[in-house]
N, C-alpha and C positions, 0 to 999 in steps of 0.2 A: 504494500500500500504506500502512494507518496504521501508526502506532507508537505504541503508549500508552506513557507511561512514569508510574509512581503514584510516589508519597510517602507516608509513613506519617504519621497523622493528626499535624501540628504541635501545640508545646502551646498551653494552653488560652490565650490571648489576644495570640497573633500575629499584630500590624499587618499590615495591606496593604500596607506599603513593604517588608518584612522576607519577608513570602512572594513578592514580587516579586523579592528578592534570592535569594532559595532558587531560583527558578525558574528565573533565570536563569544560574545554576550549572548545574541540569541541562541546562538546552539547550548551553551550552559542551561539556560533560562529553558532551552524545549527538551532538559533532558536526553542529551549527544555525548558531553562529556567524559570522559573517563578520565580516570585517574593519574596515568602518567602514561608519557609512549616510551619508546626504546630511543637511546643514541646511540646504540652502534646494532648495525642491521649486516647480512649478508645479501649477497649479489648472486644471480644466476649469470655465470659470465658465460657458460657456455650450455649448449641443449644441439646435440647430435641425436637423432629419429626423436620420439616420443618421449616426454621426461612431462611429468605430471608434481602439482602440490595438493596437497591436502586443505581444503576450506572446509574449516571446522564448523564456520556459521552458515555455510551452505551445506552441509553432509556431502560431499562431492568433490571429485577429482577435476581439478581446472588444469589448462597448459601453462608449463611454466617456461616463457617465456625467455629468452633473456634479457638483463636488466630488472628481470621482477626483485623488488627487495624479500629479503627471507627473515622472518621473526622467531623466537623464541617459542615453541609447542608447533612450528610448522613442521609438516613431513613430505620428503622428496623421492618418489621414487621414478625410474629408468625403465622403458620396456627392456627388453631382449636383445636388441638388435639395437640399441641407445648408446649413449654415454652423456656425461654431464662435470662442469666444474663449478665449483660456487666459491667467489672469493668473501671471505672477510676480513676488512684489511688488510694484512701482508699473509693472512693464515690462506693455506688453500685447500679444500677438498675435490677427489675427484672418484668418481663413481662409475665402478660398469653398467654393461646391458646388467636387467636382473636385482638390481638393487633397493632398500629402501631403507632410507635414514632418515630420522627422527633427529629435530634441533631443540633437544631437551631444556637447554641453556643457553641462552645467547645472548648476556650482557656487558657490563662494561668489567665486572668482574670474574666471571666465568664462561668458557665456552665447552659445554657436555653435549655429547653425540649419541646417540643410542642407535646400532646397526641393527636392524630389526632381518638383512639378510642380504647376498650378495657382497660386490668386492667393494671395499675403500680403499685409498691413498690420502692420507694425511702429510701436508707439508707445513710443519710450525719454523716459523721466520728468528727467535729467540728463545734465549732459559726463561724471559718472563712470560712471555704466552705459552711456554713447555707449562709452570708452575698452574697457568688459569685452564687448563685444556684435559679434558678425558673422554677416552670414546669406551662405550657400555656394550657389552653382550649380553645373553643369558646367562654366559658363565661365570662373570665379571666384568671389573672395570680394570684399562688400559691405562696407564699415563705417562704420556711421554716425560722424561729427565733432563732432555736440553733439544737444543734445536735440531732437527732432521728433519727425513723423510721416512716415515713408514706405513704400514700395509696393512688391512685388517680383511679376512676370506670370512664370512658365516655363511656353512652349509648347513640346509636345513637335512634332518632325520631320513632316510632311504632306508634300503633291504640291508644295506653291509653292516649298517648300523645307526647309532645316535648322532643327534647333529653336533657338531662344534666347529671352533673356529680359532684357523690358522691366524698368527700374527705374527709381522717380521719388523727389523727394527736393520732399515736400510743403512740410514744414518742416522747420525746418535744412539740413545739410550730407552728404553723401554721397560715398564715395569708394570706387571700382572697382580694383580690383588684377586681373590676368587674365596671362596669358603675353605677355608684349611688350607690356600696356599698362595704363595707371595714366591715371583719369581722376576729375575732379569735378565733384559736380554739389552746386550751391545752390540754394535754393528755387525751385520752382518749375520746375526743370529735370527732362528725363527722356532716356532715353537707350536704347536695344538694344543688343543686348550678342549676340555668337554666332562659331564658331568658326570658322578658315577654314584652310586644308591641312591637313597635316601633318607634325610632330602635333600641330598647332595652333596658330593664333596668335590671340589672342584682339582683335576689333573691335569699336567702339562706332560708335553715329552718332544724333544727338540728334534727337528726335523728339519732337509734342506732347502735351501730358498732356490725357489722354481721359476719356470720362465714363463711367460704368456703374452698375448697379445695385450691384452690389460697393461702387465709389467710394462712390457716395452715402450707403448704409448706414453704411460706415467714418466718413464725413464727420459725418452726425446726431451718433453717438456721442460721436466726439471736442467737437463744439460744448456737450457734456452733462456736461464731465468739468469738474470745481473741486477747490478743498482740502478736505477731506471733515474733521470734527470729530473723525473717531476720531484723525486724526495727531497730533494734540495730547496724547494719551497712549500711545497706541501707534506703533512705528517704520513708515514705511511699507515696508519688506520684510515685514512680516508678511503673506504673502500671504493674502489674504483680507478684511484688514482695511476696505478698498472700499465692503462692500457692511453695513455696521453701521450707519452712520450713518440708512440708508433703511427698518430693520428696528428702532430699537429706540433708546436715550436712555442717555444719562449720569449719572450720580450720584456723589456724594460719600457710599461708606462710611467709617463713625467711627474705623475702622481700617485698611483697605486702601484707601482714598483712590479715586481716581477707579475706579469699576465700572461696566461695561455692562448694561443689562438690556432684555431683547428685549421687545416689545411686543405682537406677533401669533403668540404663545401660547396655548392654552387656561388655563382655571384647572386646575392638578394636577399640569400640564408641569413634567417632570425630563430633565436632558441624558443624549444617549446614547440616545433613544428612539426619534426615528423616522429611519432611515437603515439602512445594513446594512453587516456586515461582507464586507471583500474582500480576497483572497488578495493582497497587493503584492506584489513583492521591492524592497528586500532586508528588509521587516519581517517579512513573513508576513500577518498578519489585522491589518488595518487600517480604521479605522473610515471609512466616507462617509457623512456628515452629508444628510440630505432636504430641510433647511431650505434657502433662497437664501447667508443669511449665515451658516451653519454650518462653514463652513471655518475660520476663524481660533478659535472659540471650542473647537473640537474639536481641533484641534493645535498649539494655544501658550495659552498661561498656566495659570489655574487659576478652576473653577467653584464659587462659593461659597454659601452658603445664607445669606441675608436676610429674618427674618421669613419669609413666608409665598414669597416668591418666590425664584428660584435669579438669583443676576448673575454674568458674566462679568469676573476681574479677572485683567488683561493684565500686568501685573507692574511690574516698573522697565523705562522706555522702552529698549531696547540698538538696535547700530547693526546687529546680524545675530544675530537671531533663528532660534532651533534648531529643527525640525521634529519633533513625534513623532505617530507611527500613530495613538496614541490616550492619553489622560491618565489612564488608568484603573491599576489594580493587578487582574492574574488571580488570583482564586483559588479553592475547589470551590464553594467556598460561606461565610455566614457562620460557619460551626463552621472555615474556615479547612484544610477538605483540603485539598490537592493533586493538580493533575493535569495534563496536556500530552500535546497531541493532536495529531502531526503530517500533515497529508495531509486532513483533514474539515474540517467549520464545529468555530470553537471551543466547545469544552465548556466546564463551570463558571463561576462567575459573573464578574462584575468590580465593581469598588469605584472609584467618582470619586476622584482623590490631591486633599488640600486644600492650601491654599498655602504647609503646611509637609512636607509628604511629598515626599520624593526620588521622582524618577521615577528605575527602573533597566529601561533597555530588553530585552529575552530575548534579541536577533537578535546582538549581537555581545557578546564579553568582554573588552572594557572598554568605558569610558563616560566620557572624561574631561569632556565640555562637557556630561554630565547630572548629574556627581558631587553639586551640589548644586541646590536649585530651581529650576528656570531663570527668570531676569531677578527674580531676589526682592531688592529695594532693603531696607539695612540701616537699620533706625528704632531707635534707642537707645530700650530700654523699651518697649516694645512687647510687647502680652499673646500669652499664645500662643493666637492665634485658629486659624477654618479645623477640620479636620480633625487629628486627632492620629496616630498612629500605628499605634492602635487602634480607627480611625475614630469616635472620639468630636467631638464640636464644640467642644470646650476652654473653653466656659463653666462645664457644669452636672455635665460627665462621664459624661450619657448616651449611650447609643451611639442614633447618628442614622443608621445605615449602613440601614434597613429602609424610611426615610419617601423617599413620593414615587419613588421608583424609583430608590434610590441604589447599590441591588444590583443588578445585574441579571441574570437565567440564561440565558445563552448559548443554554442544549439545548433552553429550552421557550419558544415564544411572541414579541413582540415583537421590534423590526428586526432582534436579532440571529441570527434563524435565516432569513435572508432567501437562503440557498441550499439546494439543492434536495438528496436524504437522498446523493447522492453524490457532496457538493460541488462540485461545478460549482459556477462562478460563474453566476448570473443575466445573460442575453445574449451567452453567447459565440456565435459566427457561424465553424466551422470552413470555412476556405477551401481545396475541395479541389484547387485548378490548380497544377500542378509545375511550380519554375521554378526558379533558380540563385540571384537575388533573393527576396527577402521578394514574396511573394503580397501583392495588394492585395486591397481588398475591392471589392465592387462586384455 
């Protein structure tokens, strides 16, 4: 069922950060709210055949996309004939055909994985994301002891016998916790793992690291991975950050210091344009970005307008970088109606925030780690550039909200009415098999 809820027209030249705050008064007020969202999210950065998420508020398997962000209680699973990689910030997961992993944990202090079946590769970037990171079986829990790469097989139960699961510890260190036993393994070691009476006692026994098509795929990539240039100005949690260096070059603006600007763009290209909106929780309408390295420019910093071209400027470098749905301010249109549309694709337009416009998110009532810009480093003197409040460009005090697609209309035309007239998502795949468990896809 929708629920429109209108506003009487604002007056005549209220900001796009200020009807962002109006708006998000009414969704408190209509009961939209929750509680807090996440700052640090996972990335589908990659989806080879059929790769599916778990929507918990729909009972149902949607495509997962890439660029979809990934939450904490989401689950990913792989047809057969699939593969898949999901970054979260410099951590990386990468999954067979056959797979299905469960994001037990995925905050700013933990990240727990629960392999519910099929292969993993785990690539942890430090000893301190070793310290916040463990992946779960039936038989126990993994955890890595410093930075590598390793390998986790859960086979389920067959004629030869019960199920369990292989784990190797490619590089670095690894260490097994299970009922009655605690085991390590260091490079190059691998080990089964599986359960034996009851109710249970958990057994290892070391065994050799094998080869597979899986393996080897894993292997290429990792031989592919270096320090990537963006790190140098941006944190590497920023998830997404990865894949910019390969799409696009760096610059010194005269004002906001070091900006991105993407390279295999058309001439005309404005952000926000090719991608589509998607229902997430807990934001609601959330943008995915079409481009490869569209992830990080679309939910951290701020999009600026240089000359003739738009660049990407990432902010002051921070050590935990906040996530949001989308960098934009809703509002009906440039005349600044109002309007909120619960339950359909979004209506009315939305407006880029420049690098001094407060982001204020609609989904929860408060906002302390958005109160002000995020990651905006303080420069004594400094003009007031970017976007003003009135979405002017703070030179000449024209308004620039029209050029290039910096408005965009939700109801008519381009990516964002890329759901279908009764909101569906694009790709869901209802799985009709009754079970007590989450239904798999297949």
């Amino acid at each position: 069922m929708k629920w429109r809820a209108s506003m009487a027209r604002a007056r005549q030249g209220l900001g796009a950060a200020a009807a962002a705050l109006l708006l998000s008064a009414w969704a408190v007020a209509a009961g939209a709210a929750v509680s807090e969202a996440p700052g640090r999210v996972g990335r589908v950065a990659q989806a080879e055949g059929a790769v599916w998420v778990w929507d918990s508020e729909g009972g149902e398997w949607t495509a997962a996309v890439p660029n979809r962000p990934l939450i904490e209680g989401d689950r990913l699973s792989v047809d057969d004939d699939g593969r898949a990689e999901v970054r979260i910030g410099p951590t990386v997961l990468r999954l067979d055909g056959g797979t299905e992993l469960e994001f037990a944990a995925l905050n700013d202090e933990r990240l727990e994985f629960a392999l519910q079946r099929g292969s993993l590769a785990l690539r942890v970037p430090t000893a301190q994301h070793a310290r916040q990171t463990g992946v779960s079986t039936m038989e126990g829990r993994f955890e890595p002891l410093a930075a590598g790469t390793y390998r986790f097989d859960h086979l389920d139960a067959d004629a030869s016998g019960g199920a369990l699961t292989r784990a190797a510890a490619l590089r670095g260190a690894l260490q097994f916790a299970g009922a009655g036993n605690l085991r390590r393994l260091d490079a190059g070691e691998a080990v089964e793992v599986w359960l034996e009476g009851r109710p249970g006692v958990a057994r290892t026994r070391s065994v050799a690291l094998g080869r597979d098509d899986f393996g080897e795929w894993v292997l290429a990539l990792e031989r592919g991975v270096g320090s990537a240039q963006a790190y140098r100005y941006v944190s590497p949690e920023v998830t997404g950050a990865e894949d910019l260096d390969r799409y696009g070059g760096w610059e010194v603006h005269p004002e906001y210091g070091a900006v991105w600007i993407p390279t295999s763009v058309p001439y005309g290209w404005a952000p926000f344009r090719d991608g589509h909106w998607s229902f997430i929780r807990p934001w609601g309408w959330t943008w995915v970005d079409g481009a490869p390295w569209g992830f990080a420019p679309s939910h951290y910093g701020r999009w600026v307008r240089w000359g003739v071209r738009w660049t990407w400027w990432p902010g002051a470098r921070v050590a935990q970088p906040v996530f949001a749905p989308a960098l934009v301010a809703w509002v009906g249109g440039p005349s600044v109606g109002l309007s909120l549309t619960l339950g359909g694709p979004p209506a009315g337009s939305w407006a880029l925030l420049g690098p001094r416009d407060v982001y204020r998110p609609i989904y929860i009532d408060r906002a302390p780690r958005y109160a002000r810009p995020p990651q905006w480093p303080r420069h004594p003197g400094a003009r007031h550039g970017g976007h003003d409040r009135e979405g002017r460009d703070g030179r000449d005090g024209r308004d620039r909200r029209g050029e290039d697609g910096h408005w965009r209309d939700g109801r008519h035309g381009d990516a964002a009415n890329a759901h279908d007239r009764d909101g569906r998502r694009d790709g869901r795949r209802p799985d009709p098999r009754p079970g007590t468990t989450t239904p798999r896809p297949g």
